[in-house]
C-alpha positions in Angstrom: 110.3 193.5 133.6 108.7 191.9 130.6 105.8 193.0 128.9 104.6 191.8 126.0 101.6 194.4 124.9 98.8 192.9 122.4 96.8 195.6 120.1 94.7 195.9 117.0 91.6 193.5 118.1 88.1 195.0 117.5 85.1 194.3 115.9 84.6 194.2 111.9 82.4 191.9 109.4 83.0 188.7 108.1 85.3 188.9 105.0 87.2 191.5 106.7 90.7 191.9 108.1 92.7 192.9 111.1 96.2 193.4 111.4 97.3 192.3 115.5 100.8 193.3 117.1 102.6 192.7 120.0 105.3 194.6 121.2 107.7 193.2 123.5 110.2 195.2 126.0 112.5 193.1 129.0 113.4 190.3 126.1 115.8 189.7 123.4 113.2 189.7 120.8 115.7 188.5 118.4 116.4 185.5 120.9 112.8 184.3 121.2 110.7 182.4 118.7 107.3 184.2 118.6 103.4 182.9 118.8 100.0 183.8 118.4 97.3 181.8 120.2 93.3 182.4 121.1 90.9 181.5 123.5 86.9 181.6 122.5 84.5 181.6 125.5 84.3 178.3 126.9 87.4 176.9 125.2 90.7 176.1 125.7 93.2 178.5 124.8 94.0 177.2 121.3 97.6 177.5 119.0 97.1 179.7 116.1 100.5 180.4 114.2 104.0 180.8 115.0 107.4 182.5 113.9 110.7 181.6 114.7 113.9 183.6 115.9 115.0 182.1 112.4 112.0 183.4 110.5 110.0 180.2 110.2 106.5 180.5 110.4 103.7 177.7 110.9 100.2 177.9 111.1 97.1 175.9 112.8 94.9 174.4 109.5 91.6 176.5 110.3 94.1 180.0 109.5 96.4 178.7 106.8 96.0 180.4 103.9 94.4 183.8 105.9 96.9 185.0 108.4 99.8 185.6 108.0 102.7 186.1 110.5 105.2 188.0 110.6 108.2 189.8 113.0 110.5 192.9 113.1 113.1 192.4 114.7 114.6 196.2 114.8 110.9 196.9 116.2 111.0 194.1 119.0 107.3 193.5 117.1 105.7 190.4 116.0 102.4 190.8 113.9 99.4 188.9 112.9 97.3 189.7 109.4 94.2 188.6 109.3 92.0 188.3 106.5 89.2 186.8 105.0 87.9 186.7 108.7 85.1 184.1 109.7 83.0 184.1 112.9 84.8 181.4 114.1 87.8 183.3 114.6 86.3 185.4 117.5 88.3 185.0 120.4 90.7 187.0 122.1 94.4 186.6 120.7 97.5 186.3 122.8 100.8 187.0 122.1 103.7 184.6 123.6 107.6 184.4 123.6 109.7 181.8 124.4 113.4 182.3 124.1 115.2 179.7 122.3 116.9 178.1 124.7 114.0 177.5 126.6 112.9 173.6 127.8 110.5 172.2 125.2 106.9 172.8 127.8 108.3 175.8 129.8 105.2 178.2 128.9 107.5 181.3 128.1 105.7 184.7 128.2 102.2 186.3 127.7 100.8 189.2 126.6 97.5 190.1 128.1 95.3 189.3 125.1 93.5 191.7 122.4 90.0 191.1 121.5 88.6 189.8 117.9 84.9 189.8 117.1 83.6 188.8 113.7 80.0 189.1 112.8 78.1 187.1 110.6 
């Protein structure tokens, strides 16, 4: 069974920061580039940033220079910082996982989302 198990979302100010994780159990987290992405009422779910079984990261222009991502791999955890946090960030945040050898398309795996609400 895989289960990949969002946490950390909650309410806080804007300016503030939120650290999201998302542990993973069924997978060989080493074997799977990792991804956050969100979904604001009335919106399509949306790409936010993204870290590779190699370490790479890349992140959508809105976030770049706030969030950071990051993975640990002996934890079978990826994370999501989150700072300097604007009210345009609320959403909920999913976690995904697709294993490397995956068809470019194939939508991999998804967490069940953790939700982010920044007041103005």
């Amino acid at each position: 069974q895989v289960q990949l198990v969002e946490s950390g979302g909650g309410l806080v100010q804007a300016g503030g920061s939120l650290r999201l994780s998302c542990t993973t159990s069924g997978i060989i987290f080493r074997f799977n580039d990792m991804g956050w992405y969100r979904q604001a009422p009335g919106k399509q779910r949306e790409y936010v940033a993204s870290i590779t079984s190699g370490g790479i990261t890349n992140y959508v222009d809105p976030v770049r220079g706030r969030f950071t991502i990051s993975r640990d791999n002996a934890k079978n955890t990826v994370y999501l910082q989150m700072n300097s946090l604007k009210p345009e960030d609320t959403a909920v945040y999913y976690c995904n996982a697709r294993h490397i050898r995956l068809p470019t398309g194939a939508p991999g795996y998804w967490g069940q989302g953790t939700q982010v609400t920044v007041s103005s």
